[in-house]
N, C-alpha and C positions, 0 to 999 in steps of 0.2 A: 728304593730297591725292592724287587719282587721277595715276597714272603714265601716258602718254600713248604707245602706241606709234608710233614715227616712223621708222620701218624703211622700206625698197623693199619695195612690196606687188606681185604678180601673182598673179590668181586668189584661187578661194574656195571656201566649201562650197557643193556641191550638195544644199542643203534640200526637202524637200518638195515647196512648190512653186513653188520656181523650176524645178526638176526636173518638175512637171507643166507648167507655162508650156512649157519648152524641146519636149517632145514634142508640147504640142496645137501651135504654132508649125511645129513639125518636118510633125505629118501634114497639116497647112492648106497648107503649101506644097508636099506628096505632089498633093495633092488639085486644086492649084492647076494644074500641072503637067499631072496628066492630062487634067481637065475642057477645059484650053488646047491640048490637040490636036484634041478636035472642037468649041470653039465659043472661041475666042480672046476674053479681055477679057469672057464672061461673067461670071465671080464679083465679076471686078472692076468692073462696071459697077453690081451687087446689092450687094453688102457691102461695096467700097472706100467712099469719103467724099467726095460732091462736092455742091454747095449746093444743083444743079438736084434731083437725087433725094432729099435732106433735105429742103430748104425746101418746092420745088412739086409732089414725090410721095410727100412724109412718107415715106421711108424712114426712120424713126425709128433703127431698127437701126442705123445706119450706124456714128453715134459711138463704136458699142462694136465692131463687128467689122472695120473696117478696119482697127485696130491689131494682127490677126493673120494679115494679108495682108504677102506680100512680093514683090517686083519682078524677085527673081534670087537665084540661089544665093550672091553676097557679102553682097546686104544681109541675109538674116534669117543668116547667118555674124555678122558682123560686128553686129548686133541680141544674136544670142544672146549673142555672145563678151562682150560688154558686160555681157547678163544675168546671165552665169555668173562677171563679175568682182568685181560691188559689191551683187548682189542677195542672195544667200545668209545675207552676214552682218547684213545687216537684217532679212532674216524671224529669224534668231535670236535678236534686238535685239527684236524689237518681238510678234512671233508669227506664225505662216501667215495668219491672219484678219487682221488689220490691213496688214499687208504687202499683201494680195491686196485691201482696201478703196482701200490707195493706191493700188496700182497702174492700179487700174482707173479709178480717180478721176481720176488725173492723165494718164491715156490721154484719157479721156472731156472730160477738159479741153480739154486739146489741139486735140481734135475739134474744138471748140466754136469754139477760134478758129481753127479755120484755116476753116472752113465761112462761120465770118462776112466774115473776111476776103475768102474766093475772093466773097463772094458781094459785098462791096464793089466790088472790080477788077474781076468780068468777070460782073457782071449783068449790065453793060450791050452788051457784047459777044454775049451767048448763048451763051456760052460757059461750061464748067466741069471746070478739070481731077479728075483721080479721085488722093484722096491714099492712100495704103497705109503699112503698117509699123507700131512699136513705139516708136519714136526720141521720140517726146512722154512718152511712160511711160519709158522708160529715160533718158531727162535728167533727171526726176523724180526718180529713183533717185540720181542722182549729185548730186542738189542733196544728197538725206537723206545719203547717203554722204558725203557732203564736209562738212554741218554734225557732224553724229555724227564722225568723223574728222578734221578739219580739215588736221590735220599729216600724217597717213600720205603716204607719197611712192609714187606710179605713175610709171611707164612712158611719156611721151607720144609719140606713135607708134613708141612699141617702145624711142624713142631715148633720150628727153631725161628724167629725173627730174623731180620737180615734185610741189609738195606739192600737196594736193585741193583745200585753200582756194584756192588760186590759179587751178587747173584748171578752176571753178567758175566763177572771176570771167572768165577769158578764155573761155571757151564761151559765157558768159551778153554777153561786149559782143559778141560773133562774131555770134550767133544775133538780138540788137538789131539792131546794122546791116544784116544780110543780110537782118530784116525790112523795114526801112524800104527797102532796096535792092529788094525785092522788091513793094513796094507802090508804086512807081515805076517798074515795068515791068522793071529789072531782074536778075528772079533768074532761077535755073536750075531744074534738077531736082529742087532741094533744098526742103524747106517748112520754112523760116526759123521761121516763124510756128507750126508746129507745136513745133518744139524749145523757142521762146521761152514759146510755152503750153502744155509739158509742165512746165516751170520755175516758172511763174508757178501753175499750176494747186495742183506739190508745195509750196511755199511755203505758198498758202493752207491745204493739208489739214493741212502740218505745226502751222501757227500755231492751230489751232482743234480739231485733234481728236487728233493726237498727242499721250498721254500718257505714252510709258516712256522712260525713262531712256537717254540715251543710253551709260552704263554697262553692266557688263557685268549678265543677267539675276538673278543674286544680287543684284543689289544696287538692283531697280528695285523697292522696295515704297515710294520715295519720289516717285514718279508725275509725276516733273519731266518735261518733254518737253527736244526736245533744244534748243531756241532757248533754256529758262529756263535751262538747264546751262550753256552758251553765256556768256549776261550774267552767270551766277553766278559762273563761270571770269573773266572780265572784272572782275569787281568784287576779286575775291581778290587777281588780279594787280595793280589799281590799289593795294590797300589792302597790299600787301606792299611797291609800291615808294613809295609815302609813309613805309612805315619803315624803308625804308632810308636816304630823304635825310635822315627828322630824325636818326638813328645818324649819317653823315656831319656834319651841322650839331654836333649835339653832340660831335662829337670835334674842331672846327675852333674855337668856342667855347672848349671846356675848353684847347688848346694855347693861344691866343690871350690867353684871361685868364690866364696863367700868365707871360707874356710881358708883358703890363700890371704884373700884381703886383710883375715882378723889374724894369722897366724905364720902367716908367709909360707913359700912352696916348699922350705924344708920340712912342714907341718904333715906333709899326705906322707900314708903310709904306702908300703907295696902296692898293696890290695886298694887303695885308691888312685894311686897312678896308672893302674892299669885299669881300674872303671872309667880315669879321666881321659886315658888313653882311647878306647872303644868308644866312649859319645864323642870324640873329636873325630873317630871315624863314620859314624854316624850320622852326626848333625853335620858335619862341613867333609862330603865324601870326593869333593874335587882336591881336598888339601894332603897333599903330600907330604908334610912335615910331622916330626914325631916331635913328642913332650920327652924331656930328660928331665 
């Protein structure tokens, strides 16, 4: 059975291309910078993401290149650093080509809803805010990263340990409420709605078109994805501890009739007719009959 590493993880390899991602990311926001000394908010009005120029000036573009627009020097920081934690070991897991199919996917997802969204709350307004950034495609990341890894333990905010699987479940109710919060007039600066459909997007693409192994690359000629490895690991662990109770049942049993033989059945007390009772349900689960 695969050994599971569950060590404190920080950082990772710089692959290919995540190492391409980080630099075109790096000079879009060079580019961002200078363009924004003589005409402020143009790029971001052309290739950010907002409903008015999707919807009613088919900027078709948009869903793909607002994800490589950033707002300030923390967020595409704090984007990359992200990238540079959980992405590496997935393109190693799965290959540059598919890696760079999710990612793109689950950005473009993203897009998708948050476009709909904005276009729900403030069609009616005329209004349309402009979304920017990676954060739908890098939650994406940590879905794959947390199912492929479940156990590994990070960092959260720098402080607190915490395995992935968990890390996962509370980002993903965060990112729920702050939608709903946010489609109630609510929210801040933050697109809830993108994160939650960076998430829902990786899900999809993992459930239908990932096929490697979430093992190590040796040993991915059995073309499982990670969600079959997942219920596979789930079933081993159910059918491991079914043999453990009937090994207990059978040893409570074997004591028990031993104590009958030397003592006869008026011999057990309460409290052992009803342990005798439970390994008979245990070790012989097709048997209908009770012990009096």
């Amino acid at each position: 059975m695969r050994r599971q590493y569950t060590g404190l993880r920080f950082g990772g390899p710089i692959t290919p291309m995540v190492k391409r991602l980080m630099i075109i990311n790096g000079v879009i926001f060079l580019l961002q910078l200078i363009v924004g000394l003589f005409a402020p908010g143009r790029i971001e009005y052309y290739f950010g993401l907002h409903h008015i120029g999707l919807l009613h000036r088919f900027m078709i573009w948009q869903p793909f290149t607002y994800m490589f627009l950033h707002g300030n020097f923390l967020h595409i920081f704090f984007n990359l650093f992200a990238l540079w934690m959980f992405a590496g070991e997935l393109e190693l897991q799965w290959g540059s080509n598919t890696f760079l199919r999710y990612y793109l996917f689950s950005g473009i997802g993203a897009g998708i809803f948050i476009a709909v969204m904005n276009f729900v709350i403030f069609e009616k307004y005329g209004s349309s805010p402009i979304t920017i950034g990676a954060s739908g495609a890098l939650y994406a990341i940590l879905l794959a990263y947390g199912l492929t890894w479940p156990n590994r333990e990070v960092l959260l905010y720098f402080l607190f340990p915490i395995k992935m699987k968990y890390l996962v479940i509370i980002f993903g109710a965060i990112e729920f409420f702050g939608t709903i919060s946010s489609a109630q007039g609510a929210g801040g600066n933050i697109s809830h709605i993108g994160h939650l459909g960076g998430l829902v997007s990786g899900f999809i693409y993992i459930m239908y078109r990932v096929k490697i192994s979430p093992l190590s690359r040796k040993r991915t000629k059995d073309k499982r994805g990670v969600v079959d490895e997942y219920l596979k690991q789930s079933r081993l662990k159910k059918k491991q501890e079914e043999i453990e109770t009937r090994i207990q049942a059978k040893l409570i049993i074997d004591r028990l009739l031993e104590k009958i033989a030397r003592e006869g059945m008026s011999s057990l007390t309460p409290k052992e007719r009803k342990e005798l009772e439970w390994a008979r349900k245990h070790y012989y689960p097709d048997d209908s009959t009770t012990i009096h």
